[in-house]
C-alpha positions in Angstrom: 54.7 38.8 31.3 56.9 35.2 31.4 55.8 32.8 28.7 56.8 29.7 29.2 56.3 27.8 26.0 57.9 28.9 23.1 57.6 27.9 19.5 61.4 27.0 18.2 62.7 25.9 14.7 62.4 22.5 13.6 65.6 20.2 14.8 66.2 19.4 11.1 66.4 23.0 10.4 68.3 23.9 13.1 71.0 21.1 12.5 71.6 22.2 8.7 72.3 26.0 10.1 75.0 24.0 12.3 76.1 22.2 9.4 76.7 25.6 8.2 79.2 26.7 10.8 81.8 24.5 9.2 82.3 27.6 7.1 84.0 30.3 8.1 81.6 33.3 7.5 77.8 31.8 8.8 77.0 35.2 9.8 78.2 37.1 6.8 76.2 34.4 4.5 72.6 34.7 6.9 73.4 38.4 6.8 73.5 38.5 2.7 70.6 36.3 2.3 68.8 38.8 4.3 69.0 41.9 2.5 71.8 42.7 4.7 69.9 43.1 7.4 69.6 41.5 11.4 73.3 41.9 12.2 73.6 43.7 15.9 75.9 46.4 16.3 79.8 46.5 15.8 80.0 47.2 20.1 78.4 43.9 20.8 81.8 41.8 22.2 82.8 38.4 22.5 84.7 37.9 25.9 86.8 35.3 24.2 87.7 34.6 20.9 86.2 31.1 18.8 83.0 31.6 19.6 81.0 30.0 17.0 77.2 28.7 17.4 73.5 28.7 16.3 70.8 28.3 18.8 67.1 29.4 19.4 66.7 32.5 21.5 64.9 33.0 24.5 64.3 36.2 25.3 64.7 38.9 28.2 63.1 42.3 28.7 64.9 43.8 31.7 63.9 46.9 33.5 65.9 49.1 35.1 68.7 46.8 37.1 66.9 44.1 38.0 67.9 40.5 37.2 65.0 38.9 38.0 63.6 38.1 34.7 67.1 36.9 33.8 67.4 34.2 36.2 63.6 33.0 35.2 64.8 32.9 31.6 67.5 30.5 32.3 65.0 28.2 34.3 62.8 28.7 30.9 65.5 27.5 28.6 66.3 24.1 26.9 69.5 22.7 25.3 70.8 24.7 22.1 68.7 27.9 23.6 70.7 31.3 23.8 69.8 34.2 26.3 69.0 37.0 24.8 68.9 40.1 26.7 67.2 43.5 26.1 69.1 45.9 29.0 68.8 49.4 26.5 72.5 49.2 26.3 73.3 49.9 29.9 76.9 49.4 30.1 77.4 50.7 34.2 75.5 47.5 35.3 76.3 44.1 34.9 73.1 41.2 34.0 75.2 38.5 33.6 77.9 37.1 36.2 79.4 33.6 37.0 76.3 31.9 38.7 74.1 33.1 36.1 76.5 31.3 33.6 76.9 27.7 36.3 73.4 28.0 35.8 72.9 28.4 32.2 75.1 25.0 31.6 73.2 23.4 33.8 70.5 23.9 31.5 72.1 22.8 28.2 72.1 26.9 27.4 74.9 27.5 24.5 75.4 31.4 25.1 74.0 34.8 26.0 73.9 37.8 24.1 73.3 41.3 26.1 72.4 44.6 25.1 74.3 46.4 28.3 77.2 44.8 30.3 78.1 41.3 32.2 80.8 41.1 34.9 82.9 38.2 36.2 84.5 37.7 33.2 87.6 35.9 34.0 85.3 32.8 35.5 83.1 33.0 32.5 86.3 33.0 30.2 87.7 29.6 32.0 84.1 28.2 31.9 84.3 28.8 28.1 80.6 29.9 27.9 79.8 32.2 25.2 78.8 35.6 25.6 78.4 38.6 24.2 77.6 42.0 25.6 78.3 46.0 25.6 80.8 46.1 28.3 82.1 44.9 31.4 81.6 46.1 34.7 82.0 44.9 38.5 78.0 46.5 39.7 75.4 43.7 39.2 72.0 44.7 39.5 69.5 43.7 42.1 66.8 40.6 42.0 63.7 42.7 42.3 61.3 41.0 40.0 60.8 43.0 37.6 60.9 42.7 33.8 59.5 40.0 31.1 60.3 37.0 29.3 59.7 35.2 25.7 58.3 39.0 24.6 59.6 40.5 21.4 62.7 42.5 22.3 65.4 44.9 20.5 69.0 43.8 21.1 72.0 45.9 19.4 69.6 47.4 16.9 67.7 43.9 16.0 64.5 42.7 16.5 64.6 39.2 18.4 61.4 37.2 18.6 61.3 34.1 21.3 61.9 31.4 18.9 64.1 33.5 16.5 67.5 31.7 15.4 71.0 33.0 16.5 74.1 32.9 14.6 77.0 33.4 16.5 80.4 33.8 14.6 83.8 36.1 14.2 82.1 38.3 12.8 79.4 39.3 15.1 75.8 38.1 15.8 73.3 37.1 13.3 69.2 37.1 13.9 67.2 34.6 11.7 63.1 35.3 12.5 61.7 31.7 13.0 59.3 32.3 10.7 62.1 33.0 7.6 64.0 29.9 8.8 63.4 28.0 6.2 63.5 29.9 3.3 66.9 31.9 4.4 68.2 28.3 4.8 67.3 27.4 1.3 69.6 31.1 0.1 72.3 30.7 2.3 73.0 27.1 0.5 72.6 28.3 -2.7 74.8 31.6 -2.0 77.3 29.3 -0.7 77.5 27.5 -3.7 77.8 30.5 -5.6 80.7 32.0 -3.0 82.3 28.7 -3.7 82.3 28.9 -7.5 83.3 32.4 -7.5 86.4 31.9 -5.1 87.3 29.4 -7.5 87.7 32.0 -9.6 89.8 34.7 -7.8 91.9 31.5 -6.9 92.6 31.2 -10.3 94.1 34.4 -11.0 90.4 36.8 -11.4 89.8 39.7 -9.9 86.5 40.9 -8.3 86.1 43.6 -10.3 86.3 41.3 -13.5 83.7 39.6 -11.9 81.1 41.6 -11.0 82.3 43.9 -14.3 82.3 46.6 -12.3 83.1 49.3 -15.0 79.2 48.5 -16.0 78.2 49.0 -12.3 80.0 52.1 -12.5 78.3 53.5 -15.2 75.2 52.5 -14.0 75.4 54.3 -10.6 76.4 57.9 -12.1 78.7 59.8 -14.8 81.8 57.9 -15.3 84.5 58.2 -17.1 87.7 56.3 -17.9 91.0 58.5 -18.4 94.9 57.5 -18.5 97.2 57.6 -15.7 98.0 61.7 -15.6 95.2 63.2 -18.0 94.2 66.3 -16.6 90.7 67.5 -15.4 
């Protein structure tokens, strides 16, 4: 299956989720507004520190070893996409090398996220294109033709929809369903403002517990009791 049309987020849309990368935690924030959920894994790696982006994902369902629906992907892709690839966490062979990457600029492509392992990672490093994967390892896979692309796919424990928004920061990887765009836009701005306030706060001397009044979360949770410093049991 290779779809070659894909429905992405609006630009206007895309370029306020951009506007949020001036802060430091866009990930954190999506991830909150979310219920805390469609973060990937704490194994998926940057190979280089700074990387920081949003873009719409196009997708890759790989089977076996085989880069083939990889390279079509790349052909597929238009500025401000990011390559997502479904490898089902094979670390022992790479999907991702140097001309895949000379490639994916040519394209306008702003990154590529992999569920399994890249290789040439020094060139990739100099070229300063984004990527995150599993591991690293010298075997590349063959060019067989096998596998799909722009198919719903599971990356690092997340659901990724052709389309879908990624949010890429120092932190980890972020997955906004196109769909939700909008809407989790609308929260993140408004948590922000509410971070903001409340950092104000802790600034000025609060603490987080005072805050949140924790001692009432406490209680609320299960049996609590307060007792000096050195009261027995």
């Amino acid at each position: 299956m290779i779809n070659t049309q894909i429905e992405r987020v609006d630009a206007e849309t895309v370029a306020a989720y951009r506007a949020l990368l001036a802060n430091d935690s866009i990930t954190c924030l999506l991830s909150d507004c979310m219920g805390r959920l469609n973060a990937m894994s704490a194994d998926m790696r940057p190979l280089f520190d700074g990387i920081r982006l949003v873009g719409s994902a196009v997708t890759v369902k790989t089977l076996a070893a085989d880069l083939a629906a990889a390279f079509k992907a790349i052909d597929l892709c238009q500025p401000g996409d990011v390559v997502v690839i479904d490898a089902h966490g094979s670390v022992n062979t790479a999907f991702w090398g140097e001309n895949m990457t000379l490639s994916a600029l040519n394209r306008g492509v702003l990154g590529a996220v992999i569920d399994g392992a890249c290789r040439d990672v020094e060139e990739i490093r100099k070229l300063r294109f984004p990527v995150l994967c599993r591991g690293i390892v010298p075997n590349v896979g063959a060019v067989a033709g096998y596998g799909e692309v722009n198919v719903p796919v599971q990356c690092a424990g997340v659901p990724v929809s052709p389309g879908d928004l990624v949010a890429i920061d120092g932190n980890g990887v972020v997955v906004v369903p196109r769909p939700e765009a909008g809407a989790v836009l609308a929260r993140a701005q408004r948590l922000l403002e509410t971070e903001q306030a409340v950092q104000a706060r802790l600034k000025a001397g609060a603490t987080i517990g005072e805050l949140v009044d924790i001692d009432a979360v406490l209680r609320s949770g299960f049996s609590y009791q307060e007792r000096a410093a050195g009261t027995p049991d």
